[in-house]
BAGURO-908050 format. One line per field, with one value per residue: residue number from 1; residue in three letters; x, y, z of N, C-alpha, C in turn. Coordinates in steps of 0.1 Angstrom, whole numbers. Layout:
num: NUM / ...
residuo: ala / ...
n.px: X / ...
n.py: Y / ...
n.pz: Z / ...
ca.px: X / ...
ca.py: Y / ...
ca.pz: Z / ...
c.px: X / ...
c.py: Y / ...
c.pz: Z / ...
//
This chain:
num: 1 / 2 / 3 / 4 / 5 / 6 / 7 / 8 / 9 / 10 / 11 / 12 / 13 / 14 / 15 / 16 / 17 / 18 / 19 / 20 / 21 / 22 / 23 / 24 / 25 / 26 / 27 / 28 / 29 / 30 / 31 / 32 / 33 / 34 / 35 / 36 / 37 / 38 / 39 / 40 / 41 / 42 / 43 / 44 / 45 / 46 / 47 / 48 / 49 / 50 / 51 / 52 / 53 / 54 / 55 / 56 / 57 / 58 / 59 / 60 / 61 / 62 / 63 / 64 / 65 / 66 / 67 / 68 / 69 / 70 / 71 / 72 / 73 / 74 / 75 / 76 / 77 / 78 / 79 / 80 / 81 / 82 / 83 / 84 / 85 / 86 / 87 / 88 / 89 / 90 / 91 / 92 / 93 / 94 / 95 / 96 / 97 / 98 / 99 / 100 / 101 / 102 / 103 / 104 / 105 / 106 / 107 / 108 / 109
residuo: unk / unk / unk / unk / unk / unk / unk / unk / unk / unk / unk / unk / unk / unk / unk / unk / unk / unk / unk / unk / unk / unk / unk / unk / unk / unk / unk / unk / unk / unk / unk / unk / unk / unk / unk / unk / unk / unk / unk / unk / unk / unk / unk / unk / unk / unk / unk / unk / unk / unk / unk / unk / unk / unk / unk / unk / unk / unk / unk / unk / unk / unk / unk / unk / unk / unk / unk / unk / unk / unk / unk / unk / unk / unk / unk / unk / unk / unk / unk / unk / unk / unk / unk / unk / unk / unk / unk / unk / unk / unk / unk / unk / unk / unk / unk / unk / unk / unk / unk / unk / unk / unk / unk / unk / unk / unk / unk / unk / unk
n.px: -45 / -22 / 12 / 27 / 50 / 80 / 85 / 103 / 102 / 112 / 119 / 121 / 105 / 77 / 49 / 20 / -11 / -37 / -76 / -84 / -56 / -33 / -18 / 12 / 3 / 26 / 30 / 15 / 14 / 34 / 35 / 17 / -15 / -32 / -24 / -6 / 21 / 37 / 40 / 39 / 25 / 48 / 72 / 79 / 82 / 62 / 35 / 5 / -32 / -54 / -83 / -82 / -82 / -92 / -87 / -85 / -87 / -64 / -41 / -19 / -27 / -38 / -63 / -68 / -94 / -101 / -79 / -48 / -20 / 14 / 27 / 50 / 52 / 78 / 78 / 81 / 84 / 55 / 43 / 16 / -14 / -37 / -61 / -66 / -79 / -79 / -66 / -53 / -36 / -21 / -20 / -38 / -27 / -28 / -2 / -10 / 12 / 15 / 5 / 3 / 11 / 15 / 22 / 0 / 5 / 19 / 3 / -11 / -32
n.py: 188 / 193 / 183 / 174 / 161 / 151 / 119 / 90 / 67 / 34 / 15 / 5 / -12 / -17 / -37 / -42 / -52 / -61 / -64 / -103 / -112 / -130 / -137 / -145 / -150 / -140 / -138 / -121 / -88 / -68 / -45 / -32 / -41 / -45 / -54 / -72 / -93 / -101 / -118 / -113 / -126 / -125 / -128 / -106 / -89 / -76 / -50 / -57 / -47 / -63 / -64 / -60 / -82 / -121 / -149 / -178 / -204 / -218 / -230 / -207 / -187 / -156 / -137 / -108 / -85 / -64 / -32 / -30 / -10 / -9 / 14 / 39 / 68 / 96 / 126 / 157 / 180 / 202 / 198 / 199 / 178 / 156 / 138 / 108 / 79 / 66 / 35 / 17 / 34 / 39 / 62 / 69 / 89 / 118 / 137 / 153 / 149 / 124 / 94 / 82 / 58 / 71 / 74 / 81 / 92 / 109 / 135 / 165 / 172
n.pz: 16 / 37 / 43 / 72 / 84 / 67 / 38 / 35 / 11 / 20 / 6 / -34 / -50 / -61 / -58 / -80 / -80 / -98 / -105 / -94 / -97 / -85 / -51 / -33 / 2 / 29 / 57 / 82 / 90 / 117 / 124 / 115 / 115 / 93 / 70 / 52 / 44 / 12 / -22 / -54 / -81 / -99 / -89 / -70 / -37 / -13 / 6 / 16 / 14 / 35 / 37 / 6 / -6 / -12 / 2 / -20 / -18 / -24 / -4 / 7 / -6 / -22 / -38 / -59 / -51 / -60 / -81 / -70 / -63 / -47 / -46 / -28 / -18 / -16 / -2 / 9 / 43 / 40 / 16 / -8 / -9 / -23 / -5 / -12 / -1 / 27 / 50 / 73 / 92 / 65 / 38 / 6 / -16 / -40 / -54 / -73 / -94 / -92 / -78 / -46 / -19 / 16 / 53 / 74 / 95 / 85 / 78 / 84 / 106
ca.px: -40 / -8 / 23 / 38 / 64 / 88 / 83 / 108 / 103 / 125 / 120 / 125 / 101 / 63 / 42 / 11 / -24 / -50 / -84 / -83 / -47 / -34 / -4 / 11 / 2 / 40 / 25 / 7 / 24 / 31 / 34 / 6 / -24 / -48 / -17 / 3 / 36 / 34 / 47 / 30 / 34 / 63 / 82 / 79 / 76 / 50 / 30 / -10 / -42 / -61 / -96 / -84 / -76 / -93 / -86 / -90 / -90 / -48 / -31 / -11 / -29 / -51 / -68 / -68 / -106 / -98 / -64 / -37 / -6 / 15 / 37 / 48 / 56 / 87 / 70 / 86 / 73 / 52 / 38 / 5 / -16 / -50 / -60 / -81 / -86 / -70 / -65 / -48 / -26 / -13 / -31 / -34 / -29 / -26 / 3 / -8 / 18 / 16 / -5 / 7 / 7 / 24 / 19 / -13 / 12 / 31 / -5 / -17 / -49
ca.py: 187 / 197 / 173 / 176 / 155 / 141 / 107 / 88 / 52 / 26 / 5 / 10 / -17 / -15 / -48 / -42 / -61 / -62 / -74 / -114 / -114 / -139 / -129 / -157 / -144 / -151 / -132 / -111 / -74 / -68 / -30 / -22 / -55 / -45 / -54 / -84 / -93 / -114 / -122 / -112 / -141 / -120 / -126 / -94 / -94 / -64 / -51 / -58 / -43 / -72 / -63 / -61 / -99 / -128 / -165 / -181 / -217 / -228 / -227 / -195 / -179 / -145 / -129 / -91 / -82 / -45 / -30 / -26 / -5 / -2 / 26 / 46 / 82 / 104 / 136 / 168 / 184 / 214 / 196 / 196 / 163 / 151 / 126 / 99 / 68 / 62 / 20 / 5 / 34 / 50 / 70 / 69 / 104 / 123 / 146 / 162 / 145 / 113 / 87 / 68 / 58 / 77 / 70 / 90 / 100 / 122 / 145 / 178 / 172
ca.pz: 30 / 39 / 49 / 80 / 82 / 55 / 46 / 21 / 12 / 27 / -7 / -43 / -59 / -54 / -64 / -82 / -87 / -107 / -99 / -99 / -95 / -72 / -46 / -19 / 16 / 35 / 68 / 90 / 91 / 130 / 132 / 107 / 114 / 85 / 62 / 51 / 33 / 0 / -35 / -69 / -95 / -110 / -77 / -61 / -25 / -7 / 16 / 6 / 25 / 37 / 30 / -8 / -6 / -2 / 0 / -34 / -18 / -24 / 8 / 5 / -20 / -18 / -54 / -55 / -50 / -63 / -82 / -60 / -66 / -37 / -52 / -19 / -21 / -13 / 8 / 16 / 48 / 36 / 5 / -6 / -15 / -13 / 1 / -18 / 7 / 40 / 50 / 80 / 91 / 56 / 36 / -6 / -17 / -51 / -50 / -84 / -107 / -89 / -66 / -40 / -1 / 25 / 67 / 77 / 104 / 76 / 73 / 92 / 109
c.px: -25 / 3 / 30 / 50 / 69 / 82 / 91 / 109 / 117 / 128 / 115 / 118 / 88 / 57 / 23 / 0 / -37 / -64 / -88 / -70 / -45 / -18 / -4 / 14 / 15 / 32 / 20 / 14 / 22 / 32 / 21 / -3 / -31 / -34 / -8 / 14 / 32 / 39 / 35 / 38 / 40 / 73 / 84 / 69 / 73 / 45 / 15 / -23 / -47 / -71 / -93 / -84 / -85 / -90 / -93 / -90 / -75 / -47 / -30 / -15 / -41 / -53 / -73 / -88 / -110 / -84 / -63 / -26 / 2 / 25 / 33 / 56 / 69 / 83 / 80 / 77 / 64 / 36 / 24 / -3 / -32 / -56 / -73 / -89 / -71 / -75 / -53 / -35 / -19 / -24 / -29 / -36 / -30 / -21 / 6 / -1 / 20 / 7 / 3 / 6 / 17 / 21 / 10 / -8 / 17 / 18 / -7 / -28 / -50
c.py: 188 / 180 / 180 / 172 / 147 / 128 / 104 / 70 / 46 / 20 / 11 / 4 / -17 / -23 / -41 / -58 / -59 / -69 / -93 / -118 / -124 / -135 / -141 / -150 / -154 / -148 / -120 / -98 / -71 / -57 / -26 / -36 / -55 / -48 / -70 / -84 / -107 / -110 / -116 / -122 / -137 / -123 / -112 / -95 / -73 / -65 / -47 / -55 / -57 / -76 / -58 / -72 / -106 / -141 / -168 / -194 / -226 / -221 / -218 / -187 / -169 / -141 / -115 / -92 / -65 / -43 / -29 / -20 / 2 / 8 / 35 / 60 / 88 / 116 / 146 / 175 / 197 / 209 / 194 / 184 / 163 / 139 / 117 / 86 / 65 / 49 / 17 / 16 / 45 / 55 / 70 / 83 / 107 / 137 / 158 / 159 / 128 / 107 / 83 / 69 / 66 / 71 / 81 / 101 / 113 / 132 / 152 / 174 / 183
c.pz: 29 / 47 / 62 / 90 / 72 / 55 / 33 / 22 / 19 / 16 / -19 / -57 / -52 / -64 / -71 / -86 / -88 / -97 / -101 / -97 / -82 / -65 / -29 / -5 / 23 / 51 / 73 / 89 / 108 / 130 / 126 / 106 / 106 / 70 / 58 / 44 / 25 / -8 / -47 / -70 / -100 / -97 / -70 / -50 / -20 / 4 / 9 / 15 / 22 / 33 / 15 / -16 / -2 / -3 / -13 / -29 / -18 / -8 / 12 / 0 / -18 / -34 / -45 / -61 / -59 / -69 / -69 / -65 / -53 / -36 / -34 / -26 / -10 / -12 / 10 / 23 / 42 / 22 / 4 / -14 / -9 / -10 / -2 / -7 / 22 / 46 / 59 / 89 / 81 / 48 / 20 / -9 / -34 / -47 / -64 / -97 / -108 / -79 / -58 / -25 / 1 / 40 / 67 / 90 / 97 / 76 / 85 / 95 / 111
//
Protein backbone atom coordinates (compact mmCIF):
# COMPACT_ATOMS: atom_id res chain seq x y z
CA UNK A 1 0.00 0.00 0.00
CA UNK A 2 1.15 3.19 -0.90
CA UNK A 3 1.62 6.38 1.49
CA UNK A 4 -0.07 9.31 0.82
CA UNK A 5 0.86 11.70 3.03
CA UNK A 6 4.21 12.22 4.96
CA UNK A 7 4.17 11.40 8.42
CA UNK A 8 7.28 12.16 10.84
CA UNK A 9 7.31 11.31 14.47
CA UNK A 10 6.81 14.06 16.91
CA UNK A 11 9.02 11.80 19.46
CA UNK A 12 12.35 10.23 19.47
CA UNK A 13 12.02 7.44 22.26
CA UNK A 14 9.59 4.53 21.79
CA UNK A 15 8.70 2.27 25.00
CA UNK A 16 8.63 -1.34 24.42
CA UNK A 17 6.81 -4.41 26.19
CA UNK A 18 7.06 -7.74 26.43
CA UNK A 19 4.39 -10.14 27.32
CA UNK A 20 3.87 -9.93 31.24
CA UNK A 21 5.48 -6.66 31.35
CA UNK A 22 3.97 -4.28 33.64
CA UNK A 23 3.59 -0.37 32.50
CA UNK A 24 1.74 2.45 34.95
CA UNK A 25 -1.47 3.58 33.14
CA UNK A 26 -1.07 7.81 33.80
CA UNK A 27 -4.35 8.30 31.40
CA UNK A 28 -6.80 7.89 28.89
CA UNK A 29 -5.44 9.33 25.33
CA UNK A 30 -8.15 12.02 24.31
CA UNK A 31 -7.60 12.31 20.54
CA UNK A 32 -6.90 8.61 19.93
CA UNK A 33 -9.67 6.52 22.85
CA UNK A 34 -8.43 2.94 22.10
CA UNK A 35 -4.96 4.23 23.48
CA UNK A 36 -3.48 5.42 26.78
CA UNK A 37 -0.32 7.21 28.12
CA UNK A 38 2.03 5.33 30.63
CA UNK A 39 5.49 4.43 31.97
CA UNK A 40 7.54 1.19 31.32
CA UNK A 41 9.53 0.14 34.58
CA UNK A 42 12.62 1.73 32.87
CA UNK A 43 10.84 5.15 33.11
CA UNK A 44 9.82 5.69 29.76
CA UNK A 45 6.73 7.37 29.19
CA UNK A 46 4.28 6.13 25.84
CA UNK A 47 1.48 5.66 24.13
CA UNK A 48 -0.03 1.81 24.68
CA UNK A 49 -3.13 0.09 22.80
CA UNK A 50 -5.63 -0.74 25.31
CA UNK A 51 -6.76 -4.11 24.35
CA UNK A 52 -2.92 -5.17 24.79
CA UNK A 53 -3.25 -4.22 28.52
CA UNK A 54 -4.96 -5.44 31.26
CA UNK A 55 -5.29 -4.66 34.87
CA UNK A 56 -2.91 -6.75 36.91
CA UNK A 57 -4.75 -5.83 40.31
CA UNK A 58 -2.10 -2.60 41.68
CA UNK A 59 -3.86 0.51 41.24
CA UNK A 60 -1.99 1.97 38.27
CA UNK A 61 -0.68 -0.96 36.94
CA UNK A 62 -1.59 -2.70 33.42
CA UNK A 63 0.70 -6.12 32.24
CA UNK A 64 1.38 -6.31 28.45
CA UNK A 65 -0.98 -9.26 27.22
CA UNK A 66 1.08 -9.41 23.85
CA UNK A 67 4.71 -7.65 22.82
CA UNK A 68 4.47 -4.15 22.25
CA UNK A 69 6.91 -1.96 20.44
CA UNK A 70 5.68 1.43 19.93
CA UNK A 71 8.50 2.34 17.53
CA UNK A 72 6.73 5.09 15.12
CA UNK A 73 7.83 5.53 11.62
CA UNK A 74 9.22 8.56 9.57
CA UNK A 75 7.06 8.12 5.97
CA UNK A 76 7.75 9.90 2.82
CA UNK A 77 4.61 10.49 0.77
CA UNK A 78 4.88 7.98 -2.23
CA UNK A 79 6.38 5.17 -0.05
CA UNK A 80 5.53 1.87 -0.10
CA UNK A 81 4.62 -0.30 3.13
CA UNK A 82 2.47 -3.06 4.11
CA UNK A 83 0.38 -3.12 6.30
CA UNK A 84 0.41 -5.77 9.06
CA UNK A 85 -2.40 -4.76 11.78
CA UNK A 86 -4.33 -1.65 12.05
CA UNK A 87 -5.49 -0.57 16.02
CA UNK A 88 -7.32 2.53 17.29
CA UNK A 89 -6.60 4.91 14.40
CA UNK A 90 -2.71 4.03 13.35
CA UNK A 91 -1.79 1.40 11.50
CA UNK A 92 1.54 -1.20 12.21
CA UNK A 93 3.26 -1.43 8.92
CA UNK A 94 6.48 -3.09 7.47
CA UNK A 95 8.36 -0.63 5.35
CA UNK A 96 10.76 -3.47 4.18
CA UNK A 97 13.84 -2.55 6.37
CA UNK A 98 11.75 -1.62 9.26
CA UNK A 99 8.32 -2.03 11.42
CA UNK A 100 6.56 0.35 13.03
CA UNK A 101 3.16 2.60 13.43
CA UNK A 102 2.25 5.39 11.36
CA UNK A 103 -1.60 7.23 11.43
CA UNK A 104 -3.84 5.09 9.06
CA UNK A 105 -4.59 8.62 7.91
CA UNK A 106 -0.90 8.62 6.23
CA UNK A 107 -2.28 5.41 3.77
CA UNK A 108 -4.02 5.36 0.14
CA UNK A 109 -7.24 3.67 0.35
Amino acid sequence: MKIRRAHVPEIDRFPKAKTGDLVRFVRADEQYPLWFCGFTEEGLEGFFPRDWFEPCGEEDRMHAVRDYDSTELAMEEGSEVLVIEEYGEWALVDAGDRVGWIPSACLDR
